[in-house]
C-alpha positions in Angstrom: 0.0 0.0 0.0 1.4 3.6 -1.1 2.0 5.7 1.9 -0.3 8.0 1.4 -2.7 5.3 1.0 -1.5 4.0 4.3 -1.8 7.4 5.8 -5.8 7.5 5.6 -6.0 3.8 6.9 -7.5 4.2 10.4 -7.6 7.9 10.3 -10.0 10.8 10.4 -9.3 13.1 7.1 -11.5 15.4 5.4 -12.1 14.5 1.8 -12.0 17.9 -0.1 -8.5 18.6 1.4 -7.2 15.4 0.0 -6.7 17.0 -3.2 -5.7 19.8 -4.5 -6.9 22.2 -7.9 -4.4 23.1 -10.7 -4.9 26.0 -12.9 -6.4 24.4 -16.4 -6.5 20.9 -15.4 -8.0 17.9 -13.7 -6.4 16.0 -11.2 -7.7 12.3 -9.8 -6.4 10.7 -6.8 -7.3 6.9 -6.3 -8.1 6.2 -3.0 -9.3 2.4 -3.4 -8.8 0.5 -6.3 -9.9 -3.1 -5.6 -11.1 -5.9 -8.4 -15.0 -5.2 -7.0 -14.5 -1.5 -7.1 -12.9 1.9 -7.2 -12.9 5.2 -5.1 -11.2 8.1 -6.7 -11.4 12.0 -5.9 -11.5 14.4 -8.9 -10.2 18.1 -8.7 -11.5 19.4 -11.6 -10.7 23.5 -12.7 -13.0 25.8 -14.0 -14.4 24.7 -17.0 -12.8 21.9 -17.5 -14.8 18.9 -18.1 -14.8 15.2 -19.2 -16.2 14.2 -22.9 -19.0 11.8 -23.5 -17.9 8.3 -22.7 -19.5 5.1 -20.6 -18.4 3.3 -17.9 -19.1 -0.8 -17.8 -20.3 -0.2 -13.6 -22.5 1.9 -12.2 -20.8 4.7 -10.0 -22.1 6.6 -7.6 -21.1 10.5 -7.9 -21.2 12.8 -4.6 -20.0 16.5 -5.1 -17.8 18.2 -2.1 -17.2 21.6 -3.7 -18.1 23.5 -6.6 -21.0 22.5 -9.1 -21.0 20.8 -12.6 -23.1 19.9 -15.0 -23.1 16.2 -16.4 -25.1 15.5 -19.4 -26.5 11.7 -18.9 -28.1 10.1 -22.0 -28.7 13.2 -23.3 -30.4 15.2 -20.4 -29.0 17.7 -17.9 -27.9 16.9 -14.4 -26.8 20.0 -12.5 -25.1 18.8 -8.8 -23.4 21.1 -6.4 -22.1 20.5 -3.0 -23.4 17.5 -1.0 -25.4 16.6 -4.3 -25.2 12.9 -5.1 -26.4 11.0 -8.2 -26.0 7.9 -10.0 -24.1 7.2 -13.0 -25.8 3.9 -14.4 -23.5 1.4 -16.3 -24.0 1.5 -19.7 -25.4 5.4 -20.1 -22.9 7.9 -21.7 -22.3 11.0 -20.2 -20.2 14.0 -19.9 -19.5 16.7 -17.6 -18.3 20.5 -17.6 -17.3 22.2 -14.4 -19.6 25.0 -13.8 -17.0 26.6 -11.1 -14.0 24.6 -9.7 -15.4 21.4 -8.0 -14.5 18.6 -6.2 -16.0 15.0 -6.3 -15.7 11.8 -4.8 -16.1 9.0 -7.7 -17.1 5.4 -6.2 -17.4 2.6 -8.9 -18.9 -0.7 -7.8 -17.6 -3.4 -10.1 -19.7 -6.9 -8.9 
């Protein structure tokens, strides 16, 4: 296990401060990555956003600062902090950062 990984295990840590923005980009941090699923935290700057793609799991999206807009199957989802929706397996979607925001990505795989 990575240190940093082995620096959350069995400790109290606030999510948002585990990762950090940078100017233009997105940055991901994996926090669990096991065969029946992921947990990854996304930084994502102003504007920047992911294109349309699908995922083969479903993944369960909570927001910790900021808002976004994904587009799911066509249709609008606007989340902002302590939003949460579902991303269901299969569905393409997309998202833009409506300000700088923070989320917390959790991918069940079984």
């Amino acid at each position: 296990m990575s240190s940093k990984k082995q620096e959350l295990k069995g400790h109290s840590s606030n999510l948002s401060g585990l990762i950090e923005y940078q100017e233009g980009s997105v940055v991901s941090r994996t926090i669990i990555d096991k065969k029946t699923g992921t947990i990854t935290l996304f930084a994502f700057d102003e504007n920047q956003g992911l294109s349309e793609h699908t995922a083969p799991f479903d993944a369960v999206v909570y927001v910790l600062d900021g808002e976004v807009e994904f587009t799911l199957s066509g249709k609008p989802v606007s989340l902002k902090q302590g939003e949460v929706t579902i991303l269901p397996a299969g569905e393409p979607h997309s998202l833009t950062a409506k300000t700088r925001f923070k989320m917390l990505l959790t991918m069940i795989k079984s």
